[in-house]
Phi, psi and omega in degrees: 000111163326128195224142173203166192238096164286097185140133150228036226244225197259017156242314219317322197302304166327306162294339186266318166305303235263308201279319175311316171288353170216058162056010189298122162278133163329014225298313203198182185211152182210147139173166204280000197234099189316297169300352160279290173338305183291298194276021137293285168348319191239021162255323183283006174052030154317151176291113188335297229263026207269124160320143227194110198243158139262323194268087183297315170312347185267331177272340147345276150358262169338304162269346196011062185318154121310313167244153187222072155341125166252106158234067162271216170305184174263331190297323171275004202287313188289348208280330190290320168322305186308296179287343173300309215304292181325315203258009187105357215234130167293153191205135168266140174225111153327163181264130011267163188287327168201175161261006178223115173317345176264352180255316175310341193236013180260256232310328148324280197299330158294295205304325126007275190280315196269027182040040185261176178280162174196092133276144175282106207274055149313019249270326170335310195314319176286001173303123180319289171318335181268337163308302218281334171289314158310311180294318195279353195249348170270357199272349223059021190293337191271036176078212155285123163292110151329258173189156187258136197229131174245154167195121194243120176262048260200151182228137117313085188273197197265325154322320185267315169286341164231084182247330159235131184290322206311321174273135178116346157310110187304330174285354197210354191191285184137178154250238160312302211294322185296327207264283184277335202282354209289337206280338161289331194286319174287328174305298194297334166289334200275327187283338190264052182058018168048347175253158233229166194228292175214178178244146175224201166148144175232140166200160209206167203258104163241015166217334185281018194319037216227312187240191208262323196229219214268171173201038141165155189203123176254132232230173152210134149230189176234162196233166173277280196015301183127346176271177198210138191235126171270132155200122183277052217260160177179162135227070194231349192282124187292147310279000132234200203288163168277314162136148222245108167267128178215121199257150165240088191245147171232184192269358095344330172206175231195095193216172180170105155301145132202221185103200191289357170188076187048059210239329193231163204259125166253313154249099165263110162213137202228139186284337192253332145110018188258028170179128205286131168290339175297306170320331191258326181296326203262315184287321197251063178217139188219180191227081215281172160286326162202184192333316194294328162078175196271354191306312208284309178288346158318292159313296174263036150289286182357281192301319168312294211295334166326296170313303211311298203296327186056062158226167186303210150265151205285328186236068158284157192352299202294312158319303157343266184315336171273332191282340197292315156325265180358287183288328145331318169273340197286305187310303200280359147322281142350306177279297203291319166079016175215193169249175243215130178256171183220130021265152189285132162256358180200120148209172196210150149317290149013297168310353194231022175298159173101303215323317195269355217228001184249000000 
């Protein structure tokens, strides 16, 4: 299966590892930038002569990959998708899957017609602890569900942003909540029944004055369930990140991920008593080298079999898109100073230029 990458940038390595590790051939690499390209290449011991594009539509043409990874900006993930789609090519798209609920429901509905895969690069989902967690909530242990709280602690300096002018930007990026928060923010919909009633959310500039948009944001929703979801983001916490949390309570059980990226089970307690919690806090935990976690080869076994298999994918298109609605409702919510029902029919990063500034 043909593989190329678009993006070569601060994920990329994760991708380039992921597809290597589940035999993908390597076919091309694209990005507007050489010198990302040359040193994935000579850091990842890749083959000199694996082709190297600026021009994604010119490696299109050319290569006519099977799978296409998108990790560029985010402001750019839709127009490429559309177009990967138009040319065939099944696709993983870094988070959020788009910035507009009108690009996000294009790339579904093309990918549709022409029957290619469209995942969304949750790779949390795949963290041994949220499987395990995942498992305990179809079996039904945790009861009636209460409500769910994610809290992402995490810090951003002036380094990081401007090592790409594109973050933090409403055309192109977003702030926490969009950028580092999304990916606890997709947990907490998916584990608390994704459908969602209203919103209520504050987010706010308060240290980074530097870039267009928040760098926190606090959220309440209400799920149709009968539950209730809390979320807390930020990259303001002094002087690095903190930590990345996710709690589950029902009136039955009792659970909470956390370590630097959901990786490990801190608490499990359960009414029904059919498995020692130490035994599951000690079996389901890893220890990654950094935020990013072990998810990513994961995903794309997933996905391949997905192609093989002609089924969606375990974080499809549609998945993309709710978590992405979410921060969407938390902003405009936010802006609006009132609440927000879900489902959204329009909303854009885009709409909150200004936001901070008026």
């Amino acid at each position: 299966m043909k593989f190329a990458l678009i993006g070569c940038g601060r994920i990329s390595p994760n991708h380039i590892v992921a597809a290597v590790k589940n035999e993908l051939e390597i076919a091309a690499l694209c990005d507007t930038e050489a010198a990302n390209m040359t040193d994935k290449v000579k850091k990842l011991k890749l083959h000199a002569d694996i082709p190297c594009y600026s021009d994604y539509k010119v490696m299109l043409s050319e290569i006519k990959p099977d799978l296409v990874a998108i990790a560029t900006e985010s402001g750019k993930h839709a127009q490429i998708a559309l177009d990967c789609i138009k040319e065939g090519c099944n696709l993983i798209i870094e988070k959020p899957i788009a910035l507009s609920l009108t690009d996000a429901d294009a790339i579904i509905a093309k990918a549709k017609e022409k029957n290619v895969k469209v995942c969304a690069c949750h790779q949390n989902r795949f963290n041994k602890s949220i499987q395990k967690i995942r498992e305990a909530m179809e079996m039904g242990r945790f009861g009636k569900l209460l409500y769910g709280a994610a809290h992402i602690r995490w810090t951003r300096d002036y380094e990081y942003y401007s090592r790409a002018k594109w973050r933090g930007t409403w055309a192109q990026d977003g702030g926490a909540l969009m950028n580092q928060c999304i990916h606890d923010i997709d947990l907490l919909r998916w584990m608390m029944g994704d459908e969602i009633i209203e919103v209520v959310g504050f987010t706010d500039r308060l240290k980074h004055d530097y870039i267009e948009a928040e760098d926190m944001g606090i959220a309440l929703i209400r799920f149709k369930n009968g539950s209730y979801g809390i979320i807390e983001g930020t990259t303001d916490v002094y002087p690095r990140n903190l930590e990345e949390n996710l709690y589950i309570f029902g009136d039955k059980g009792t659970v909470k991920a956390g370590g630097e990226s959901v990786n490990i089970i801190e608490e499990w307690r359960f009414s029904d008593y059919i498995d020692i919690p130490e035994e599951v806090i000690k079996a389901y935990q890893e220890v990654p080298p950094n935020i990013y976690g072990y998810g990513h080869s994961k995903l794309y076994k997933d996905v391949i079999e997905a192609i093989i298999e002609d089924r969606p994918p375990f974080v499809d298109a549609e998945a993309g898109k709710r978590a992405m609605e979410l921060v969407l409702a938390i902003y405009q919510s936010a802006a609006t100073g009132k609440k927000v029902q879900l489902p959204m029919k329009e909303c854009a990063t885009t709409d909150f230029i200004d936001r901070f500034y008026q």
